[in-house]
DOGU-809711 format. One line per 10 residues: number of its first residue (from 1); their letters; for each residue x, y, z of N, C-alpha, C. Coordinates in Angstrom, 1 decimal. Layout:
# DOGU-809711
NUM> a> X Y Z X Y Z X Y Z; ... .
//
This chain:
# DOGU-809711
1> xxxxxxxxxx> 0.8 -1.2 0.0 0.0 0.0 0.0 0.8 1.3 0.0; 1.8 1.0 0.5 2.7 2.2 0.3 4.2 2.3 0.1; 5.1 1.7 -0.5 6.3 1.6 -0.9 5.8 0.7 -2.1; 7.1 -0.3 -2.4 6.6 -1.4 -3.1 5.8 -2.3 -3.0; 5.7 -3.3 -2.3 5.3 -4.3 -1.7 4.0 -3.7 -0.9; 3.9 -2.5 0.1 3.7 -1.9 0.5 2.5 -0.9 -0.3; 2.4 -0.8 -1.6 2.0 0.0 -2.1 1.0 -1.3 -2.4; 0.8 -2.5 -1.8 -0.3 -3.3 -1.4 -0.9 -3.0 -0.4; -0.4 -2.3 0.4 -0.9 -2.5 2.2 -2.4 -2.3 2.3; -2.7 -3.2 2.4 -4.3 -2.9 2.6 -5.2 -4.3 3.6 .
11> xxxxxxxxxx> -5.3 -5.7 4.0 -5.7 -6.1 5.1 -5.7 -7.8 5.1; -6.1 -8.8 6.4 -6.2 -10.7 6.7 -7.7 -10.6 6.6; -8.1 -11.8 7.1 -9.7 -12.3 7.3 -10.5 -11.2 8.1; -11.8 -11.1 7.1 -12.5 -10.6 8.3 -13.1 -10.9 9.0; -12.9 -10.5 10.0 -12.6 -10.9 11.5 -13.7 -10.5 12.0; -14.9 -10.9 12.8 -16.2 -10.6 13.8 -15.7 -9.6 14.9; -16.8 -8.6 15.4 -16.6 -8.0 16.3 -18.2 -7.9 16.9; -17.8 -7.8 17.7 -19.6 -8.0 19.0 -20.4 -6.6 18.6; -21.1 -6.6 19.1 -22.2 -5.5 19.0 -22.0 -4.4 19.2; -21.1 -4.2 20.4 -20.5 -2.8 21.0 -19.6 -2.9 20.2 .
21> xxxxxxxxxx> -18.9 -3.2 19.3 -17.8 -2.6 18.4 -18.2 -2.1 17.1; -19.3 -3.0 16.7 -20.1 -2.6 15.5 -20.6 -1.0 15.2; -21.2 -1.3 16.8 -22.1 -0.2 16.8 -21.2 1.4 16.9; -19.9 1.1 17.3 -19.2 2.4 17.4 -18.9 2.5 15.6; -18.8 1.7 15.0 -17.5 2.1 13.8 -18.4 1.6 12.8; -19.7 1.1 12.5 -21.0 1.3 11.3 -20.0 0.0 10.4; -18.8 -0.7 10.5 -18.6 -2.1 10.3 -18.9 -3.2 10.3; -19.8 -3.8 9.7 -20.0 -5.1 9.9 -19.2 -5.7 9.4; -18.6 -6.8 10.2 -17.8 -7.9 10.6 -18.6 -9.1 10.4; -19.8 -9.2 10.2 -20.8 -10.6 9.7 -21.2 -11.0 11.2 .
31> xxxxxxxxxx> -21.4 -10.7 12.0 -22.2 -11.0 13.0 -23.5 -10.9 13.3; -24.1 -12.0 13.8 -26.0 -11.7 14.2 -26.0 -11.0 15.6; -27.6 -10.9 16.0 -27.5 -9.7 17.0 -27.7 -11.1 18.1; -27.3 -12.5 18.3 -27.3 -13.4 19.1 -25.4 -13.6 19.5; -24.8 -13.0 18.9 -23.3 -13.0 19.0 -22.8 -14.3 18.6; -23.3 -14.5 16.8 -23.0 -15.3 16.2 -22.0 -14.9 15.1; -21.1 -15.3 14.5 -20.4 -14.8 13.2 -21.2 -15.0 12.4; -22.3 -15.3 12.1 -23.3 -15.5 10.5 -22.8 -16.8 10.0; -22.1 -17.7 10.7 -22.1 -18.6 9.8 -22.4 -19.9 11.0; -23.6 -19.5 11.8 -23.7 -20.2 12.7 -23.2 -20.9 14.5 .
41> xxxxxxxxxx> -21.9 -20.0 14.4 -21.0 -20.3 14.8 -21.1 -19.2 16.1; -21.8 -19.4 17.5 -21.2 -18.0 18.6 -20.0 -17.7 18.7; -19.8 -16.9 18.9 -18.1 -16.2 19.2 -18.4 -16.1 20.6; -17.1 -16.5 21.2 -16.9 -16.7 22.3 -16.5 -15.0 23.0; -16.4 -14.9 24.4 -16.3 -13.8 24.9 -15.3 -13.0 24.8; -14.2 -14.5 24.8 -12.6 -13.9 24.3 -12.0 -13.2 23.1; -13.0 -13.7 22.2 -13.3 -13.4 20.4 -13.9 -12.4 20.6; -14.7 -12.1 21.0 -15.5 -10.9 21.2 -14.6 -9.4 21.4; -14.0 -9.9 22.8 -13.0 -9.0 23.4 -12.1 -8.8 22.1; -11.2 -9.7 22.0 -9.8 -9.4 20.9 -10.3 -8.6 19.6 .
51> xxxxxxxxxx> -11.6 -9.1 19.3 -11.8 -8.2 17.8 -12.2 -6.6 18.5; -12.9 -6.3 19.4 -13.4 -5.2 19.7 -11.6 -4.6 19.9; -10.7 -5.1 20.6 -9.5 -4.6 20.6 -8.9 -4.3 19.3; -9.2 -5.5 18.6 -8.9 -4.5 17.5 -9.3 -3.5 16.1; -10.8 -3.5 16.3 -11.6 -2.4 15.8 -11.2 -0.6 16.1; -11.3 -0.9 17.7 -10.8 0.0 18.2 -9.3 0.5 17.9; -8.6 -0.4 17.3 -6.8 -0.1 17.4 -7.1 0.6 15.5; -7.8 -0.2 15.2 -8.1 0.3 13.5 -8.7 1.5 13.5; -9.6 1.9 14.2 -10.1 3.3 14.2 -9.1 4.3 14.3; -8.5 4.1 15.6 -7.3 5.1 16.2 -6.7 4.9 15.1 .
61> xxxxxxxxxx> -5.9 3.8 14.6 -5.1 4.1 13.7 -5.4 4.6 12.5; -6.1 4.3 11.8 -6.5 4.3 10.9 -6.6 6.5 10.3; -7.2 7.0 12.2 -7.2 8.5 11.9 -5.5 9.2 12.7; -5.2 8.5 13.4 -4.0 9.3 14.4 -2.8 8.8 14.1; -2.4 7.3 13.2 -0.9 7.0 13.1 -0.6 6.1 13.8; 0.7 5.6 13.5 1.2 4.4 14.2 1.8 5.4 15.7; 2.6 6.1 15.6 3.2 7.0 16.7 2.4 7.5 17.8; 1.2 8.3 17.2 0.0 8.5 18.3 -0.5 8.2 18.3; -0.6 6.5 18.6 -1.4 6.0 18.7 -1.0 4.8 20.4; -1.6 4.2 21.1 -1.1 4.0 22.3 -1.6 3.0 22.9 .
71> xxxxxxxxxx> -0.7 2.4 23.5 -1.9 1.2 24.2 -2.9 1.7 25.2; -2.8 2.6 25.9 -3.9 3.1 27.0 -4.6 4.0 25.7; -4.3 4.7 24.6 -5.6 4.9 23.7 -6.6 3.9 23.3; -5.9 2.8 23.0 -6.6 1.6 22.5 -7.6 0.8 23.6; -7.1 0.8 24.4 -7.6 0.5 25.8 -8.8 1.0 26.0; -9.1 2.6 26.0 -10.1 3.3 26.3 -10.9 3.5 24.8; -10.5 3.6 24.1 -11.3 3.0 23.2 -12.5 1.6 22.8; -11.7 0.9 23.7 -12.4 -0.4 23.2 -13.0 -0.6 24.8; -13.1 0.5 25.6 -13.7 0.3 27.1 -13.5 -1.1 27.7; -11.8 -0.7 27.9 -11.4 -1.5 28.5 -10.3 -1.6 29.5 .
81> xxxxxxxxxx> -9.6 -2.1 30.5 -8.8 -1.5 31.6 -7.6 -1.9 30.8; -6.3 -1.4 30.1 -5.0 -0.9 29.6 -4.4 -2.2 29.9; -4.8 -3.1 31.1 -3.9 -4.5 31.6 -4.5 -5.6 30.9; -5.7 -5.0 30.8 -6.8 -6.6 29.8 -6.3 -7.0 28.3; -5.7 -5.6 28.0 -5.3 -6.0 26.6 -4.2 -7.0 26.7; -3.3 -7.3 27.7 -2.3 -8.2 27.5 -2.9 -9.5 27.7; -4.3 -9.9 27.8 -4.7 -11.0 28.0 -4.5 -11.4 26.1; -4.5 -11.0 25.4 -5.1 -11.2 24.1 -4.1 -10.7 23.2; -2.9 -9.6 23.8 -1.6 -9.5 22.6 -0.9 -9.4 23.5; 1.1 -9.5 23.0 1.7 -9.5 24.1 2.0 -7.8 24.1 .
91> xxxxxxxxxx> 1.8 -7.0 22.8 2.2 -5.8 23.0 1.4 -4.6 21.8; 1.7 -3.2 21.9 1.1 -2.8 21.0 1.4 -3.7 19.4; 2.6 -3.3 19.4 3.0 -4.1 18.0 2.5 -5.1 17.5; 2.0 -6.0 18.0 1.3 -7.2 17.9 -0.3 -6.9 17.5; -1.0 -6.2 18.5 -2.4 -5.5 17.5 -1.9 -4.8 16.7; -0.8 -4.1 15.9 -0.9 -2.9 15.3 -0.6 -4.5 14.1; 0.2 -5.4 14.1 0.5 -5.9 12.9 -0.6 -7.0 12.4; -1.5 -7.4 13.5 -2.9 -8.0 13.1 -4.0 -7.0 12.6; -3.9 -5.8 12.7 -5.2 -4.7 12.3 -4.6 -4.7 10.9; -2.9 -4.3 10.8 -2.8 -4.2 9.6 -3.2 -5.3 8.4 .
101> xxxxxxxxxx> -2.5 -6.5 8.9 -3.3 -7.9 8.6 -4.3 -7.8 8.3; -5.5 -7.7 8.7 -6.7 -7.8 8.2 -6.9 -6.7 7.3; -6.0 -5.4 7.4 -6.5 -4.5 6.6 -6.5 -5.3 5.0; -5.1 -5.9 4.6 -4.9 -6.2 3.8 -6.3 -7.6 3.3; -6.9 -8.4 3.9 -7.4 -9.4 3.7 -8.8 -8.6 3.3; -9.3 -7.3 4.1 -10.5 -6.9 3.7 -10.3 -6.1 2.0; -9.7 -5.8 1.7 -9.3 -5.1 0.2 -9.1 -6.3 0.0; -8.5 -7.4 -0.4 -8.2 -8.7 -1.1 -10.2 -9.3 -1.2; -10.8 -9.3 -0.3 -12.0 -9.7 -0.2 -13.2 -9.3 -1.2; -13.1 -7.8 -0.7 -13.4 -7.2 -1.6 -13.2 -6.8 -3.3 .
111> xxxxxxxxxx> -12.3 -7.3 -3.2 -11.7 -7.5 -5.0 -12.3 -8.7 -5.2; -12.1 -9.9 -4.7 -12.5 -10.8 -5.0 -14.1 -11.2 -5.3; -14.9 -10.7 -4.4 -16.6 -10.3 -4.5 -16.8 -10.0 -5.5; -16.1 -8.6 -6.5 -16.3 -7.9 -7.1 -16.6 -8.3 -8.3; -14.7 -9.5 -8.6 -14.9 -10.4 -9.5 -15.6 -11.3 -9.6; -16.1 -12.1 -8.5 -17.2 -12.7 -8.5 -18.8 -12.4 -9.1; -19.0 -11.3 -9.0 -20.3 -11.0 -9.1 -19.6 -10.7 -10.5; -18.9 -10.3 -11.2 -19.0 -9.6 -12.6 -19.1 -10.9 -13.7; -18.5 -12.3 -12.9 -18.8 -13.9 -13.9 -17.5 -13.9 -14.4; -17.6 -14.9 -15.0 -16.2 -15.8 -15.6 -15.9 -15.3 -17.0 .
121> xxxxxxxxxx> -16.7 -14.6 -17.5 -16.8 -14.0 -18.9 -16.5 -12.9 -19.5; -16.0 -12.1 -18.2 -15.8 -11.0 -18.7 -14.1 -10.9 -18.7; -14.1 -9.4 -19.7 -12.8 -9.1 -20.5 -11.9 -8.6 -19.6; -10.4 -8.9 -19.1 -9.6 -8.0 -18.5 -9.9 -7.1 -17.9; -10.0 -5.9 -18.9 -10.1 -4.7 -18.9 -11.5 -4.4 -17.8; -12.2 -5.0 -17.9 -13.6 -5.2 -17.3 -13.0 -5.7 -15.6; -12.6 -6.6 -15.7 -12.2 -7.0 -14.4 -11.3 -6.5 -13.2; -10.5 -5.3 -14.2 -9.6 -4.3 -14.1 -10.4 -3.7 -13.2; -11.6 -2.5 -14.0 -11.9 -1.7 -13.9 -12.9 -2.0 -12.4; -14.0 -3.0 -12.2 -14.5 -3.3 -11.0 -13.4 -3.4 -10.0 .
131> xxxxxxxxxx> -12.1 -4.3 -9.9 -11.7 -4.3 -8.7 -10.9 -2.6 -8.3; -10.9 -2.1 -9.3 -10.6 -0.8 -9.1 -11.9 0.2 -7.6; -13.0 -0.2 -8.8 -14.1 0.2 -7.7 -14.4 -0.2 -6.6; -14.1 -1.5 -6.6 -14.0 -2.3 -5.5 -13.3 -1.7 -4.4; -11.9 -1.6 -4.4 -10.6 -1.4 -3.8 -11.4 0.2 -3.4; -11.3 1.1 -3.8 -11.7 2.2 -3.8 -12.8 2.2 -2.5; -13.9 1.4 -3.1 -14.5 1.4 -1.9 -14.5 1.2 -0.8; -13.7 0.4 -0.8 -12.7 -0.5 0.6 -12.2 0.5 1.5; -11.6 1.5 1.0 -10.5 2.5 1.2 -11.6 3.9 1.9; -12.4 4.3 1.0 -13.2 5.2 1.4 -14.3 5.1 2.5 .
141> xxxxxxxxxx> -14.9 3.7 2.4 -16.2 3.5 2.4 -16.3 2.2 4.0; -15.2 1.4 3.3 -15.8 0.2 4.2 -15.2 -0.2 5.6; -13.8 0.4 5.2 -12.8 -0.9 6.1 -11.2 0.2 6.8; -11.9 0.5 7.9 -11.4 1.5 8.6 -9.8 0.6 9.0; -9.6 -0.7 9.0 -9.2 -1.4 9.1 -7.3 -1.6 7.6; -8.0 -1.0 6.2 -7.7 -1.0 5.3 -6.9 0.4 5.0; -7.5 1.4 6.1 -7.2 2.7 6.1 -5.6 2.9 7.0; -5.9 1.5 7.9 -4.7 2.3 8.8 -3.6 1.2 8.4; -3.7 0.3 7.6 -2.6 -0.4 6.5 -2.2 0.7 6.0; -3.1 1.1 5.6 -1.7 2.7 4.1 -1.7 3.0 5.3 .
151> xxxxxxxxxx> -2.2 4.0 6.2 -1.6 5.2 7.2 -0.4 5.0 7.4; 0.2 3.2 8.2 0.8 3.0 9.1 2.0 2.0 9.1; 1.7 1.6 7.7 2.6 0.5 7.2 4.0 1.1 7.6; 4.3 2.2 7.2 5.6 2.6 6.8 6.2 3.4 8.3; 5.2 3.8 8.7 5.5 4.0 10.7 5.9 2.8 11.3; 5.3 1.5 11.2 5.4 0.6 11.8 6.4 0.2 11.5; 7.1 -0.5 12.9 9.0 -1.2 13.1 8.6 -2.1 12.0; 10.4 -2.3 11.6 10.9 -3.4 10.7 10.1 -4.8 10.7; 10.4 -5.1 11.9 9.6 -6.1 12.3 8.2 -6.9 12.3; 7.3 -5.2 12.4 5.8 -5.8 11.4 5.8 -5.8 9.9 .
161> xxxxxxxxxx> 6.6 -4.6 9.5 6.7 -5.1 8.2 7.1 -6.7 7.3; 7.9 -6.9 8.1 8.7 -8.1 7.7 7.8 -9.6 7.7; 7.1 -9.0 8.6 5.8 -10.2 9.0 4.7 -10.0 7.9; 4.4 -9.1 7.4 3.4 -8.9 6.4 3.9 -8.8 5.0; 5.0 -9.1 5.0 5.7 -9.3 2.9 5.0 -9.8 2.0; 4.7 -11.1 2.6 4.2 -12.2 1.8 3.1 -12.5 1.5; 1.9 -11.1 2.4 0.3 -10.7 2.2 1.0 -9.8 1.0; 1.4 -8.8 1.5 1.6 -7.4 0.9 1.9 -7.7 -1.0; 2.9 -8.5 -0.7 3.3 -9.5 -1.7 1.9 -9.7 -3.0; 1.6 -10.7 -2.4 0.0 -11.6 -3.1 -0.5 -10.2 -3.5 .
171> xxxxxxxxxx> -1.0 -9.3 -2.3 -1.6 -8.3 -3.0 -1.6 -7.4 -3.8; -0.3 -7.0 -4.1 0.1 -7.0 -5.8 0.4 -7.6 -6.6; 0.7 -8.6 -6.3 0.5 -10.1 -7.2 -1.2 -9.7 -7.7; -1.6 -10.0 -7.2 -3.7 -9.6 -7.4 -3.6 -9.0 -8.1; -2.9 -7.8 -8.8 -3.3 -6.4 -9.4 -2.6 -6.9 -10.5; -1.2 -7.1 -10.4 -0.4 -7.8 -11.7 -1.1 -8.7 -13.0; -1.4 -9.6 -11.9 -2.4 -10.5 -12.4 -3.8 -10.3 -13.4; -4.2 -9.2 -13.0 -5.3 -8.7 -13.6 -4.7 -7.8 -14.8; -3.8 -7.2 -14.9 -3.2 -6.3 -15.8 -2.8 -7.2 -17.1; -2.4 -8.3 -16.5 -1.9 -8.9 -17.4 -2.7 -10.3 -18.1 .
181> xxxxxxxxxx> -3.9 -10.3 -17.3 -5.0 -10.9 -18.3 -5.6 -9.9 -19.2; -5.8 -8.9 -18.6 -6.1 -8.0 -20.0 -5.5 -7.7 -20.7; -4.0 -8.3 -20.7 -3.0 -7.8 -22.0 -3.3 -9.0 -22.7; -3.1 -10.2 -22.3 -3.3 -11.3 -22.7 -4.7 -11.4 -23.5; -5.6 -11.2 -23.5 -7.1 -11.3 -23.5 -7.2 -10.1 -25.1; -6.5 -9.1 -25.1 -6.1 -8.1 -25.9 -6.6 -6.4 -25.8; -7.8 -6.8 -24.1 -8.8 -5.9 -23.7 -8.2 -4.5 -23.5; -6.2 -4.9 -23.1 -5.6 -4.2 -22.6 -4.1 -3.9 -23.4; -3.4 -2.5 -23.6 -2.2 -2.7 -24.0 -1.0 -3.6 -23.8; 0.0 -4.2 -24.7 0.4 -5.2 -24.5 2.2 -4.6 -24.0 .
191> xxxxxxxxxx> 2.2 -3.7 -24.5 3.3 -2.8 -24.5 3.9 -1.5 -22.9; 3.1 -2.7 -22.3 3.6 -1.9 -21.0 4.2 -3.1 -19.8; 4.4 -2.9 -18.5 4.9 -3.7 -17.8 3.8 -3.8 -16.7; 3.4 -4.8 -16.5 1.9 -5.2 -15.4 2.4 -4.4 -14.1; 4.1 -5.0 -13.7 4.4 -5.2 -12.4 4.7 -3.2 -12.0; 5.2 -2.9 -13.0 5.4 -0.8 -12.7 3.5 -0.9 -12.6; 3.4 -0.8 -13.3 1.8 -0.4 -13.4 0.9 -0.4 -12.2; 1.2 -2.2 -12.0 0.3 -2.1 -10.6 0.4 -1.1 -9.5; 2.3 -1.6 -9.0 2.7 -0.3 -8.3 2.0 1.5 -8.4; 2.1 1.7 -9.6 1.7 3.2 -9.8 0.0 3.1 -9.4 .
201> xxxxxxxxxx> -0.5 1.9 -9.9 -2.2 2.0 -9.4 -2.7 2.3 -8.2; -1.6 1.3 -7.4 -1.9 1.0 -6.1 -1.5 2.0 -5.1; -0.4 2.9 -5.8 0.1 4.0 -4.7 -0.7 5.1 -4.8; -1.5 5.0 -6.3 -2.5 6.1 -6.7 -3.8 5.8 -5.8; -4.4 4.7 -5.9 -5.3 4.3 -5.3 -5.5 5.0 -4.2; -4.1 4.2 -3.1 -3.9 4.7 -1.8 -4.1 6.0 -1.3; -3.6 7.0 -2.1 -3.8 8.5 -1.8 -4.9 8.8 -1.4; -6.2 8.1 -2.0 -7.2 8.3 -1.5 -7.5 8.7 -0.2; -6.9 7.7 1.0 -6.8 7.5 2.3 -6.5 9.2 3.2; -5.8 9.8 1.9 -4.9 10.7 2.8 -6.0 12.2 2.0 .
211> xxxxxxxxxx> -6.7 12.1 1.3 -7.5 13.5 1.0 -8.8 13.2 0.6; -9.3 12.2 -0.1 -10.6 12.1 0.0 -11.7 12.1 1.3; -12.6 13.4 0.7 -13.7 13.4 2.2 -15.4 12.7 1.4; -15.4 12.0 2.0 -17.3 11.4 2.1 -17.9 13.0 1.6; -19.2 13.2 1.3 -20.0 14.3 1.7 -20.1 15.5 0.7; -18.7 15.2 0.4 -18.2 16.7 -0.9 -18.7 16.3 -2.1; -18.4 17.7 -3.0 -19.4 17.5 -4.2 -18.8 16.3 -5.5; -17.9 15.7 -5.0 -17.6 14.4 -6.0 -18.3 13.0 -4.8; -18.9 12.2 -5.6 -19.6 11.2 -5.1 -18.7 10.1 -5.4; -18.8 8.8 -4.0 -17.6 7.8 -4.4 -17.9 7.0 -5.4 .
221> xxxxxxxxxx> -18.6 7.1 -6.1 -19.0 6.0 -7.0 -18.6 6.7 -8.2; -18.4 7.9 -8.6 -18.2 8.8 -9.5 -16.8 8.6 -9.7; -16.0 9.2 -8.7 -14.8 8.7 -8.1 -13.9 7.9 -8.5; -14.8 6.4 -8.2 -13.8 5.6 -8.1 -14.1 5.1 -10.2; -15.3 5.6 -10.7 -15.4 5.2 -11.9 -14.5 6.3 -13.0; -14.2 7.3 -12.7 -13.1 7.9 -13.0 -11.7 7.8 -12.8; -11.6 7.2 -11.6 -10.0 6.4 -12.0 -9.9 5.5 -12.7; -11.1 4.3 -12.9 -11.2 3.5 -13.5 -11.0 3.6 -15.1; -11.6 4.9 -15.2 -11.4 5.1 -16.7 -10.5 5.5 -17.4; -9.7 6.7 -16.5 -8.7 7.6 -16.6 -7.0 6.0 -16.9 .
231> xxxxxxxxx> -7.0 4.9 -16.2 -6.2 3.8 -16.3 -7.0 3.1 -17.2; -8.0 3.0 -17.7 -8.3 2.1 -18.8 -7.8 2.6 -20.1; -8.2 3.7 -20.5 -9.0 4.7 -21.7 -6.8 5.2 -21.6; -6.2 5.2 -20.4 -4.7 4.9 -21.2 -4.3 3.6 -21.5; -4.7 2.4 -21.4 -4.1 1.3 -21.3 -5.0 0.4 -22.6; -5.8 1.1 -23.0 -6.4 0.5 -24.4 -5.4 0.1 -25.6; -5.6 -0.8 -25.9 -4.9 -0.8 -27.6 -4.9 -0.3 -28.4; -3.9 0.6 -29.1 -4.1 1.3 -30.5 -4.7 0.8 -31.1; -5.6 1.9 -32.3 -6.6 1.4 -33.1 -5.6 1.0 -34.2 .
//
């Protein structure tokens, strides 16, 4: 999401959070109002607690940074006493590099829905352009979680980085991937390089995080169908 590798940063699995976490951050996480994950399954008290710990760490992060961001903020955030959090991580570092984790898995999810719902039939270029919207939406719209991957990637020690390569990795692998079915397919120019490209998409993408506001006179759907076009409408084939 934000360097190379990085210029994937965006989230692991999504992860359930209880009612009181929902209800602070307008996230659904797939839970019923019985404190079930939706897939039948109750989440336990302890599951309950660790995801609300880390909604709350995604929020903070996601607006304040890896630096001001704190374990007694996180703490009072997720209304909880500052010593309970070590029941569940050994340290901040450790929620900061599982929030980012999931950031990354919630944008991968979301791409993947997207292509899902669009069918097995459609052209590169096509497939391009939804996960474009997709991603976008992720970023603006959904996954507060996705937000503080770009924020924070590059604040956070060596050491979370180092742990998240091989997400970060895949997830421009994902974009590559797509670039280069539509070169293949012919939907897309053949005469460029997938792996620059993605990079430039993804860092473009990301920017979003740091100036786009909800509310203003460009609408996200407008938005995200304008970057989509602006990288298509250059990446077409000469006539």
């Amino acid at each position: 999401m934000n360097s190379t590798d990085a210029a994937a940063g965006a989230l692991t699995e999504q992860d359930s959070t209880d009612a009181a976490a929902d209800a602070g951050t307008g996230e659904n996480h797939g839970n019923d109002q019985n404190g079930g994950n939706g897939n039948g399954r109750r989440i336990r008290k302890g599951e309950r607690s660790r995801m609300r710990i880390l909604d709350a760490a995604a929020r903070l992060l996601s607006c304040r940074g890896y630096a001001a961001t704190t374990l007694t903020d996180i703490a009072a955030a997720a209304e909880m006493q500052a010593g309970s959090l070590y029941y569940h991580f050994d340290s901040k570092d450790a929620i900061v590099e599982e929030v980012l984790r999931v950031g990354i898995d919630h944008a991968r999810n979301a791409i993947d829905a997207s292509l899902v719902a669009l069918g097995p039939d459609a052209q590169g270029s096509e497939r391009l352009a939804e996960a474009i919207v997709a991603y976008v939406n992720c970023i603006v719209a959904e996954s507060s979680f996705t937000v503080a991957n770009i924020r924070c990637y590059n604040e956070s020690p060596p050491h979370t980085r180092e742990q998240l390569t091989s997400a970060l990795r895949e997830f421009t692998d994902l974009w590559v991937g797509l670039l280069a079915e539509g070169q293949a397919d012919g939907s897309l120019r053949d005469d460029t390089n997938p792996k620059v490209l993605a990079r430039l998409m993804i860092s473009g993408l990301n920017s979003l995080a740091s100036w786009y506001r909800p509310g203003g006179p460009l609408r996200l759907d407008d938005l995200a169908r304008q970057f989509a076009g602006m990288v298509l409408h250059g990446l077409h084939p000469a006539d």
